[in-house]
Structures are given as structure tokens and as C-alpha cells.
C-alpha positions as CSV (number, residue, x, y, z in Angstrom):
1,X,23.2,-10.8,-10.2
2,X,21.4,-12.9,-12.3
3,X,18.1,-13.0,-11.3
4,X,18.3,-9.0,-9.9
5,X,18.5,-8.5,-14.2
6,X,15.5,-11.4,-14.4
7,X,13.3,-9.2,-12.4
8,X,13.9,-6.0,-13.4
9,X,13.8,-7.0,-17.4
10,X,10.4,-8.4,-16.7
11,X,9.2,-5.6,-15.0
12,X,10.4,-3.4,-18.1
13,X,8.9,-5.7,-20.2
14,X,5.7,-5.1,-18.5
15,X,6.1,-1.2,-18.6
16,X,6.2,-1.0,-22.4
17,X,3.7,-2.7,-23.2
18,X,1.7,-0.3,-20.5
19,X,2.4,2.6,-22.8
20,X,0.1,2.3,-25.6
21,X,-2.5,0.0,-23.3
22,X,-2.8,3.5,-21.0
23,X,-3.3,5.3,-24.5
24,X,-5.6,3.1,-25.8
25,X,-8.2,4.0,-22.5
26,X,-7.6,7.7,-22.3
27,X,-10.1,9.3,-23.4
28,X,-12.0,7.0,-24.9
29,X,-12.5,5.0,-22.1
30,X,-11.2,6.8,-19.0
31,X,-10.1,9.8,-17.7
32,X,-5.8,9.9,-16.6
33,X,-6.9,10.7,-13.1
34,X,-9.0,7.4,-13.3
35,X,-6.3,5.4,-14.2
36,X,-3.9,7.0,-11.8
37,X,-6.5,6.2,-9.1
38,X,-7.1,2.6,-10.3
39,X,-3.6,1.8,-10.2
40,X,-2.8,4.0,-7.1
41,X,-5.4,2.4,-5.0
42,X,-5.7,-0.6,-6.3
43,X,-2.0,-1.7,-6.0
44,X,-2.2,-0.5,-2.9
45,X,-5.1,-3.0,-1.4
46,X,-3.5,-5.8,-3.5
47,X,-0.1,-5.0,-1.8
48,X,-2.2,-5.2,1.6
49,X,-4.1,-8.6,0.6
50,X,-0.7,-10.0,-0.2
51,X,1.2,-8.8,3.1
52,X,-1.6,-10.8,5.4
53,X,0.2,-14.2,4.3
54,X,3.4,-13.1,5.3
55,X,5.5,-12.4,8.4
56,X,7.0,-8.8,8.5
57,X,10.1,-6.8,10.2
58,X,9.2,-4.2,12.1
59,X,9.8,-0.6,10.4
60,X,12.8,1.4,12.1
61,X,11.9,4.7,12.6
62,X,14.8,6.1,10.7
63,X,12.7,4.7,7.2
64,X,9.2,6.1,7.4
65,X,10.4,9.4,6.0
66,X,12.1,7.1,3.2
67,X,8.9,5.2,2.3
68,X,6.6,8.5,3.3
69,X,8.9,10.5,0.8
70,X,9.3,7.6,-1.7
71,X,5.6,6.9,-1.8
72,X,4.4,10.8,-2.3
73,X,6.9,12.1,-4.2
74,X,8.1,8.8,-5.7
75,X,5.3,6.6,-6.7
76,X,2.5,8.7,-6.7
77,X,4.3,11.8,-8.9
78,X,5.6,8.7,-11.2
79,X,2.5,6.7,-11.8
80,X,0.1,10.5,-12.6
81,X,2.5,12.7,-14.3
82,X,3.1,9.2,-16.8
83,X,-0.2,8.7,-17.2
84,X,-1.3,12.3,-17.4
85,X,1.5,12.9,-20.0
86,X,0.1,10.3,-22.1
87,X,-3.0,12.4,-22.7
88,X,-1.1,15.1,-25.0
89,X,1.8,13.1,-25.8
90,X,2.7,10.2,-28.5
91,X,2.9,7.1,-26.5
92,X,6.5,6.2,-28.2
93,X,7.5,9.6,-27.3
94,X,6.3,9.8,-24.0
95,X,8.4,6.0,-23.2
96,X,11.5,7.5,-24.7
97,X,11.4,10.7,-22.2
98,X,11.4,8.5,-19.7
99,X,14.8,6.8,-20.5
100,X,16.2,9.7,-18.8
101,X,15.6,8.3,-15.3
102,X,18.9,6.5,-15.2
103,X,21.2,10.2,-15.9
104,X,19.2,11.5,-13.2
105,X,20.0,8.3,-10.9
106,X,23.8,8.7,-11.5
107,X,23.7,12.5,-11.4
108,X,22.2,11.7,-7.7
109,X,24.4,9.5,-6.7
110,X,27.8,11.5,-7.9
111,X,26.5,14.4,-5.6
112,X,24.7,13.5,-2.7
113,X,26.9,9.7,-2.5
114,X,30.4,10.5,-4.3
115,X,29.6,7.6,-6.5
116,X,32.4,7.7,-9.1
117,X,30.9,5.5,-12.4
118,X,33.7,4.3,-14.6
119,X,34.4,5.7,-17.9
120,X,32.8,2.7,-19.4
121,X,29.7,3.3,-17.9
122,X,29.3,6.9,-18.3
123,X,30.6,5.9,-22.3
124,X,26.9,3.3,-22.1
125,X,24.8,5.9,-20.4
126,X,25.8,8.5,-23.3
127,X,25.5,6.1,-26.2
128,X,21.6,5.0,-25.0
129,X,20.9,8.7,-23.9
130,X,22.2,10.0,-27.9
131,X,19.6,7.0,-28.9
132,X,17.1,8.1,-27.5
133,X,17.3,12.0,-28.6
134,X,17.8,10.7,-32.1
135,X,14.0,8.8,-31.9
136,X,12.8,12.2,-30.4
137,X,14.2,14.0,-33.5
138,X,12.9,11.5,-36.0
139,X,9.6,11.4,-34.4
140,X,8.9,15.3,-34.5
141,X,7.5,15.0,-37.8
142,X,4.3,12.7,-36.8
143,X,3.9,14.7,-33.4
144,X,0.7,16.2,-32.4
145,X,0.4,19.6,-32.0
146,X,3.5,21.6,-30.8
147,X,1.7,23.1,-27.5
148,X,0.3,19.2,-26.5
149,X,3.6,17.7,-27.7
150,X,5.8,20.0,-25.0
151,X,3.2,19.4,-22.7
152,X,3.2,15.9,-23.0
153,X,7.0,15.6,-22.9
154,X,7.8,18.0,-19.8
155,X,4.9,15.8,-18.1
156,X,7.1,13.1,-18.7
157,X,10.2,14.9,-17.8
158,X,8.7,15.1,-14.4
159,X,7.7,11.7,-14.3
160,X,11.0,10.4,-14.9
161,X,12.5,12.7,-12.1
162,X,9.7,10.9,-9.7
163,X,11.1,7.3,-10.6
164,X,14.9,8.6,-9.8
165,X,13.9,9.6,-6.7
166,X,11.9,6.8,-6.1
167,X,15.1,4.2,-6.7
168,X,17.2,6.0,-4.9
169,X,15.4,6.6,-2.0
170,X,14.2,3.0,-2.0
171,X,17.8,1.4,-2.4
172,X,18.9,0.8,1.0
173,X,15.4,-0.2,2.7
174,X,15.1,-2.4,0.0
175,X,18.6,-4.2,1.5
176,X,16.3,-4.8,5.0
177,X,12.6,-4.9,4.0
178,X,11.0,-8.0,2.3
179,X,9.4,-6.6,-1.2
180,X,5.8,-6.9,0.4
181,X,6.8,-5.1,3.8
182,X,8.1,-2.3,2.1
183,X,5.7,-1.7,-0.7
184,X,2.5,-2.4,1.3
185,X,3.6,1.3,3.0
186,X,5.0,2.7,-0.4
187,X,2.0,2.3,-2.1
188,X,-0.4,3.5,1.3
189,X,1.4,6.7,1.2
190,X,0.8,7.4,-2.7
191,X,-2.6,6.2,-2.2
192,X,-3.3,8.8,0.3
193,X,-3.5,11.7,-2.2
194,X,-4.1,9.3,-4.6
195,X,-7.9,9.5,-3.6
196,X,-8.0,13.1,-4.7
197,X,-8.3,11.7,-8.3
198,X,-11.3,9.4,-7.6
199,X,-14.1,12.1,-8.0
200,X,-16.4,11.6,-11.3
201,X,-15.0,7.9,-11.9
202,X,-18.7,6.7,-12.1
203,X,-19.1,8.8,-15.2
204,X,-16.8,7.1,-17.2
205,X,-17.7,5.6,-20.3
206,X,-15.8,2.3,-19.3
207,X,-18.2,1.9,-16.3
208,X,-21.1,1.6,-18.4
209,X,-19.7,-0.5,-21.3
210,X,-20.4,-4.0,-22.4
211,X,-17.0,-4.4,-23.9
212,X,-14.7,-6.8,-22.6
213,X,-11.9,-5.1,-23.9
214,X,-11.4,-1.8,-21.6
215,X,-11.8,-3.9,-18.8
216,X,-9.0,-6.5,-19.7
217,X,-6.6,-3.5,-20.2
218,X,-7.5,-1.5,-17.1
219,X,-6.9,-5.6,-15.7
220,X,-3.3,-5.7,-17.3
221,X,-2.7,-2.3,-15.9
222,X,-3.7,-3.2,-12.3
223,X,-1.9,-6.5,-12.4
224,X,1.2,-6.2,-14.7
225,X,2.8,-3.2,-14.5
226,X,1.4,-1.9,-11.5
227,X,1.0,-4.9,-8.7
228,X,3.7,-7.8,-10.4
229,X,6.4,-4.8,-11.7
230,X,6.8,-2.9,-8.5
231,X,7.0,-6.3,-6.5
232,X,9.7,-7.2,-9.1
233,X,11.9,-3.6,-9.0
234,X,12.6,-4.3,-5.1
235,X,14.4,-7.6,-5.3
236,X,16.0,-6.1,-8.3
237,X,17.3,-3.3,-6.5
238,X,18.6,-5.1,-3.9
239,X,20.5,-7.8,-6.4
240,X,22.0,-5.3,-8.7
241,X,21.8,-1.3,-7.3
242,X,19.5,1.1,-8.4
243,X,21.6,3.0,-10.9
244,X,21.5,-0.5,-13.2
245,X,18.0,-1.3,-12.4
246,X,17.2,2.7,-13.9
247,X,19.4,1.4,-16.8
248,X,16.7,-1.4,-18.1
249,X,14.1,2.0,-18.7
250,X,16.5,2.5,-22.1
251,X,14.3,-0.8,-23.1
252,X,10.9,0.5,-22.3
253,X,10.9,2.7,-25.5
254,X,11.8,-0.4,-27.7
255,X,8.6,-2.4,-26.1
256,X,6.6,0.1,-26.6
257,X,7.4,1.0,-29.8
258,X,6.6,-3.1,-30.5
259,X,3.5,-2.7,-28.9
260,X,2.1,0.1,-30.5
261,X,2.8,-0.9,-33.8
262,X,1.0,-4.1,-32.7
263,X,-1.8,-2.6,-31.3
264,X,-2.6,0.0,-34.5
265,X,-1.8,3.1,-31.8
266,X,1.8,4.4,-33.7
267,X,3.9,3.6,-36.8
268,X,7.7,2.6,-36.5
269,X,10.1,4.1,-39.0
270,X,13.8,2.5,-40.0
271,X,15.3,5.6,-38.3
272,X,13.6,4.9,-35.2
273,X,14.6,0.9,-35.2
274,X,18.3,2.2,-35.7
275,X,18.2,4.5,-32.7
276,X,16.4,2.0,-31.1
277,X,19.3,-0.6,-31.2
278,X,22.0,2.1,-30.4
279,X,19.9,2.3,-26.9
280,X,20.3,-1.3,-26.8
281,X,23.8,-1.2,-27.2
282,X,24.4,1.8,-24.4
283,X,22.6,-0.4,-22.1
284,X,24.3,-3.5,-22.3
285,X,27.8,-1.5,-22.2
286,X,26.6,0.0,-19.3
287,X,25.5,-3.1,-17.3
288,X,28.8,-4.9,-18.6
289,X,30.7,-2.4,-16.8
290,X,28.5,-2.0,-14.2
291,X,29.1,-5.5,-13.6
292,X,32.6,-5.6,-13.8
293,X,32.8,-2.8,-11.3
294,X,30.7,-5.1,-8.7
295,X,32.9,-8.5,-8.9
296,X,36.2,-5.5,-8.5
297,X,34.5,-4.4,-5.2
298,X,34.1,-7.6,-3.8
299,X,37.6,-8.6,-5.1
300,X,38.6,-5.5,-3.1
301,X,36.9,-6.6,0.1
């Protein structure tokens, strides 16, 4: 249990901070369909590098629809709308549409798996959910334009959707496959329609630039929160569940929000830090009960 929380608050970690580094490129630097591509098709040959030093199970047919569907729909419609929302959104903004993912995840599970979440947890997902509109509402004021601002956020909307899907349709191979095995075809199958958004890369300013700096963050992207998160989520998701692993996305907001203020990219208001901390506080509810609903189960068995 422990080290399924370990991985996944890494991998969060490394997602906020990707927030304002993917704003800082686009425009300036690159295009969102050049980032999409880079991370895309670049996880997926590090993915392959990686899977040549190990020894793999063989993939039952029953789970290529799960990786085909989890790749195209997941990863790939997760990874482009993000990054393509963060073109006409605020980057704080954009991270706090995405805490969404884990209502989506439960709202999955109670219909198409007759979960049942206890009272407890439903009371967390609420409590970081009512955070998270209340740093929408408080941000409104230092939005971009209205049209770019909707744009932006039903972008990320979609995203979010994507990354449900993508947990919960990953859950049980990830009980099977080894982390590589799995994602080594994940990532192939997003990188398939991935290469659609290749086309006029070699104009981009970052090509031609001297600057050491768009190259580190496209590096941090590649590496971080593309390649070292995903390898992270799987081990994660077979420790501790999908529905909790979605639950550590009510922290991406707060790292980002750290981040951009670091980086010069947004401002942070009192009102924000509040809500901020009430997300905190849902989350932590939530995994406490989550947990206590685990060690009942195995009571039970």
C-alpha cells in the first residue's frame, strides 16, 4: 500500500510541474502538436529501449483490445487534448479541470462494476471536487478571454475523461503485465496516430535555437512526466486500485500552482491557497477510507 502511494505521488509530482513547463514552450517555442508528438513518440521508443533488457509475458488475446483502446483513446486523447488545452487555457486552470478524473473513475466503476464507495469516500471526493470549483471561481477574474478560457477548459474536460478511461481500462492488465510489457504496447498504439502531429516540426523556432533552455524542458517533458510517470502509475495501480491512484490528480493543481508562481507563468492568491488545502483534505479523507475499506476486504476474505 505503501509504496503503490510512493509511486503514484511521484508521478503527480512530476505532472504539476509539467503544467506550466508545457506553457512555457507553446508558442513560443513549439507548436501543441509538437509536444504531443515528442512525448507520444518519444515515450514510446524509450518504452521499447527499455523492454529489450527485460523478459516479457506473452499478451493474451483477451487484452489487446484493452491496451489497443487504452492507448488510442486513453493515452493518446490524454496526452493532446492536455497539451492542446494548454494553448487557450491558464495553466493553473487547466491542472484544476483535470482533478475531475477521479468522479469520472468512481462514476465508472458504480455503473459498469457495482462498485459501492463508502460514505466516507464519496464525503473526500466531494470535499476535493468543492475545492477545486472554488479555485475555478476565484480564478475567473485573471482568465483570458472568455471564448479561449471555455475552450481551454472543455479541452481539458476531455482530457480528463481520456485519463479515466485510461485507469480503468488499464487496472486489471496491470495485475498480470510487468510495467514495461504493458506500456511498451500502450504507448505504440497512441503513437500510431500520434505521427499525424509530426508534420512542420522542422519549422519550429526551438529547432533552430541556441538556447539551452527549451531543450531542457522539452527533456523534462520527455523524461519526467512522460517516460518515469507512466512507468510509475502501473505499479501504482496494481498496489492501490485505480479509483485512489485518480485521487492523487486533486494534487496536481497544488504543484502546479507552486510551479507557476516559481517559474513567473501565474500569480497565486490567498483564496486559491485556501481551496487549495480543502483539496488536500478531500484527498487524504478519501485515501483514509479507501484504505480502511481494503484491510475490511481482506479481513473479509
Amino acid at each position: 500500500m505503501v509504496g503503490g502511494n510512493a509511486c503514484i505521488l511521484l508521478a503527480t509530482l512530476f505532472w504539476g510541474v509539467n503544467v506550466p513547463v508545457t506553457k512555457a514552450l507553446i508558442p513560443e517555442w513549439m507548436s501543441a502538436d509538437g509536444v504531443s508528438a515528442v512525448r507520444l513518440i518519444g515515450g514510446c521508443a524509450l518504452f521499447w529501449i527499455v523492454s529489450t533488457f527485460t523478459t516479457h509475458r506473452k499478451v493474451d488475446r483477451a487484452d489487446w483490445i484493452k491496451f489497443i483502446s487504452a492507448g488510442v483513446f486513453g493515452l493518446f486523447g490524454f496526452i493532446y487534448l492536455f497539451v492542446k488545452s494548454l494553448s487557450y487555457g491558464d495553466p493553473i486552470d487547466i491542472s484544476i479541470i483535470m482533478t475531475l478524473s477521479p468522479v469520472i473513475v468512481i462514476l465508472v466503476d458504480v455503473i459498469f462494476k457495482s462498485a459501492r464507495p463508502s460514505i466516507i469516500e464519496y464525503a473526500g471526493v466531494i470535499t476535493s471536487f468543492a475545492g477545486a470549483i472554488i479555485v475555478i471561481l476565484d480564478a475567473g477574474g485573471d482568465m483570458k478571454a472568455g471564448s479561449d478560457r471555455l475552450l481551454g477548459d472543455a479541452l481539458a474536460l476531455a482530457s480528463a475523461i481520456c485519463y479515466a478511461v485510461y485507469l480503468v481500462v488499464l487496472e486489471s492488465p496491470s495485475k498480470v503485465y510487468r510495467p514495461v510489457t504493458m506500456l511498451r504496447w500502450v504507448f505504440l498504439f497512441a503513437a500510431i496516430p500520434g505521427l499525424l502531429l509530426i508534420q512542420g516540426m522542422s519549422e519550429m523556432p526551438i529547432i533552430s535555437s541556441a538556447e539551452i533552455s527549451p531543450w531542457l524542458e522539452i527533456s523534462f517533458i520527455l523524461l519526467c512526466p512522460t517516460f518515469m510517470a507512466y512507468f510509475l502509475v502501473q505499479p501504482a495501480i496494481k498496489r492501490i486500485g485505480s479509483e485512489l491512484v485518480s485521487i492523487y490528480q486533486y494534487l496536481v493543481p497544488v504543484v502546479a500552482a507552486i510551479a507557476s508562481v516559481a517559474m513567473g507563468i501565474g500569480d497565486l492568491r490567498w483564496m486559491q491557497i485556501a481551496a487549495m488545502a480543502v483539496i488536500i483534505v478531500g484527498m487524504v479523507v478519501t485515501t483514509l477510507a479507501k484504505r480502511r475499506s481494503i484491510r475490511r476486504t481482506h479481513v473479509g476474505e
